[in-house]
N, C-alpha and C positions, 0 to 999 in steps of 0.2 A: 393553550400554550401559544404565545407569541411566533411566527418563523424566523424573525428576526432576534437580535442576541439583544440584553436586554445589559443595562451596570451589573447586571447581579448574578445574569443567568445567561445558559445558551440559546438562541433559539432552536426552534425543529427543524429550521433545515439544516443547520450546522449541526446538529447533534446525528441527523440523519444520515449526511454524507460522514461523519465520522465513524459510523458503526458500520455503514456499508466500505468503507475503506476497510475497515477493521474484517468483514467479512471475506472482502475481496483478497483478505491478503493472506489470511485461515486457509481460503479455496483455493490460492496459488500454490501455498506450500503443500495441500495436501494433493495438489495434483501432482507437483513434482516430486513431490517423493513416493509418488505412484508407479508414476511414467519412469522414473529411474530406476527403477527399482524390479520392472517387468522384466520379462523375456517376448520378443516380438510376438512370439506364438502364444503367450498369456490371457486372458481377457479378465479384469476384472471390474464386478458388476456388469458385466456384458460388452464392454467396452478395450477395444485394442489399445496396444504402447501405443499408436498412431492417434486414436481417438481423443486420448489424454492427454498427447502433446497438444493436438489441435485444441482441446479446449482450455488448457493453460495460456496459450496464446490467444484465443479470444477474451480468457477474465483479463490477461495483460493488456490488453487494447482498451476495454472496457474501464478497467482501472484508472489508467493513462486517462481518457476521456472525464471521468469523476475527480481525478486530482485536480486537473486542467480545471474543472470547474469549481473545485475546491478555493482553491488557488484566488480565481475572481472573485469569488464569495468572502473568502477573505479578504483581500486587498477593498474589499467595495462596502463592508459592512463592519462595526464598531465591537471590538470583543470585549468582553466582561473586564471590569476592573479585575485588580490582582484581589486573588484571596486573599480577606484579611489572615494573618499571622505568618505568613509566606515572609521563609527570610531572603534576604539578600541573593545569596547562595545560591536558595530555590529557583528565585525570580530569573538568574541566571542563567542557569539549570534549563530549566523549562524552555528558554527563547534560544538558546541555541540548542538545544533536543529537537524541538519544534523545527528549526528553521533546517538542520541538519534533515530530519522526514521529511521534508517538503523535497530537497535537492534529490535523496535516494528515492521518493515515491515518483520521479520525476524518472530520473536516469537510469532507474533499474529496467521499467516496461520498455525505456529505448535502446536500451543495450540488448536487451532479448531481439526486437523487433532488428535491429541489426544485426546479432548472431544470425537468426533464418533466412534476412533478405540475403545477407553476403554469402551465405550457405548454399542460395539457390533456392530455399524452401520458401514455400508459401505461407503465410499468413492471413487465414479465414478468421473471416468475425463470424461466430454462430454460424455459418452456412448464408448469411445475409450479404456478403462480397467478400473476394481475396486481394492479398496486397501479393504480388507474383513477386517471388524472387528472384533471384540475379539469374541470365540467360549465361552468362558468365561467372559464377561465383569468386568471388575474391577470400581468399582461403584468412590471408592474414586480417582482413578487417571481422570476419568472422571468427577468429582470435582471439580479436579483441573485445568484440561483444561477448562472447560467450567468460573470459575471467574479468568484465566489468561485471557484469552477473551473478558469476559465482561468488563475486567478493563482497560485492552488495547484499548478495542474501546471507549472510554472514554479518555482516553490517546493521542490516536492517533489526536482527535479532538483538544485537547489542544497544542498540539506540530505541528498540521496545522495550528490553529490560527496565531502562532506567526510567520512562515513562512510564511506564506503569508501575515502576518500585516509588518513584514518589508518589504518585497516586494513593495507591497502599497504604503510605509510610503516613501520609496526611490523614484518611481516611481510618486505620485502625489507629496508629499509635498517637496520633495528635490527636484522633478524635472529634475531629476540627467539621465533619461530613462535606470535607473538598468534593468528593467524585458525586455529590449531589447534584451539583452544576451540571453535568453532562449525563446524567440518570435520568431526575426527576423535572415536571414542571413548576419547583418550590422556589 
C-alpha cells in the first residue's frame, strides 16, 4: 500500500492518522466520562479522578499534536477523486462535515487546555513535561474554556453521526463499497 493518497484510494498515512484520531477521540470520551463520573476517593482500574483527568489531558494534547499534523498532511497531499455515484448533495455533505471536524478537532483540545491553564491547573503530557497553569487563575476565561468544551463535545457527536451515517448509507444501502477507500488497500 502506497503512503501517499492515490485517484482512487487513501494512502497509509492518511488512513493511519484517521483511525488514530478516531481512537484518540473513543479514549477522550471514555476518559471523560470516567473522570466525571468518579468520586475523588474512587479508583477505577487502579487509577484516581485525578489520574484520569491527567490522562485526558494528555490524549487532548496528543490529539491536538496529530490533527496539527493531519492538517499539513492534508493541505500537502492530493485526495482521492470523488466516489463515483456521490450526488451532489453528498459531495456537499461531506466538504463541509469535513471541514467543520477540522475547526472542532482543532478548538476542542484548546478550549480544554485553556479551561486548566486559566484554572490554575496543570497540564502534563504523559509525565514527559507540564504546561503550569495560571499563578493567577482567571476564573471567567476558564468559563469560557470549559462550555467551549462542553459544547463541542456535543457537537463533535453530531457532526460524527452524519460522517459516519453517509459512510453507512453508501456502504450498505448503495452497495457502492465507499468505506473500502479508508479500509482496504484495493
Amino acid at each position: 500500500m502506497a503512503l501517499k493518497n492515490s485517484a482512487k484510494q487513501y494512502g497509509l498515512v492518511t488512513k493511519t492518522v484517521h483511525w488514530l484520531v478516531f481512537l484518540l477521540f473513543a479514549g477522550q470520551y471514555s476518559t471523560a466520562t470516567i473522570m466525571e463520573w468518579m468520586d475523588d476517593d474512587t479508583h477505577v482500574f487502579g487509577a484516581g479522578r485525578m489520574d484520569w483527568f491527567n490522562m485526558h489531558k494528555s490524549l487532548g494534547f496528543l490529539l491536538l499534536l496529530l490533527v496539527f499534523f493531519r492538517i499539513v498532511w492534508r493541505k500537502t497531499v492530493r485526495l482521492p477523486d470523488w466516489a463515483k455515484g456521490l450526488a451532489e448533495w453528498e459531495k456537499r455533505t461531506i466538504h463541509y462535515v469535513e471541514n467543520a471536524l477540522y475547526v472542532v478537532m482543532v478548538v476542542m483540545p484548546l478550549s480544554g487546555l485553556t479551561l486548566s491553564i486559566a484554572a490554575g491547573h496543570p497540564v502534563p503530557f504523559f509525565k514527559l513535561f507540564v504546561i503550569h497553569g495560571l499563578t493567577h487563575p482567571v476564573p471567567w476565561l476558564a468559563n469560557v474554556g470549559w462550555l467551549t468544551h462542553f459544547i463541542l463535545s456535543y457537537g463533535i457527536i453530531g457532526l460524527l453521526a452524519v460522517h459516519i451515517g453517509l459512510a453507512v448509507r453508501r456502504q450498505w444501502f448503495e452497495k457502492d463499497g465507499y468505506m473500502r477507500r479508508m479500509f482496504t488497500s484495493q
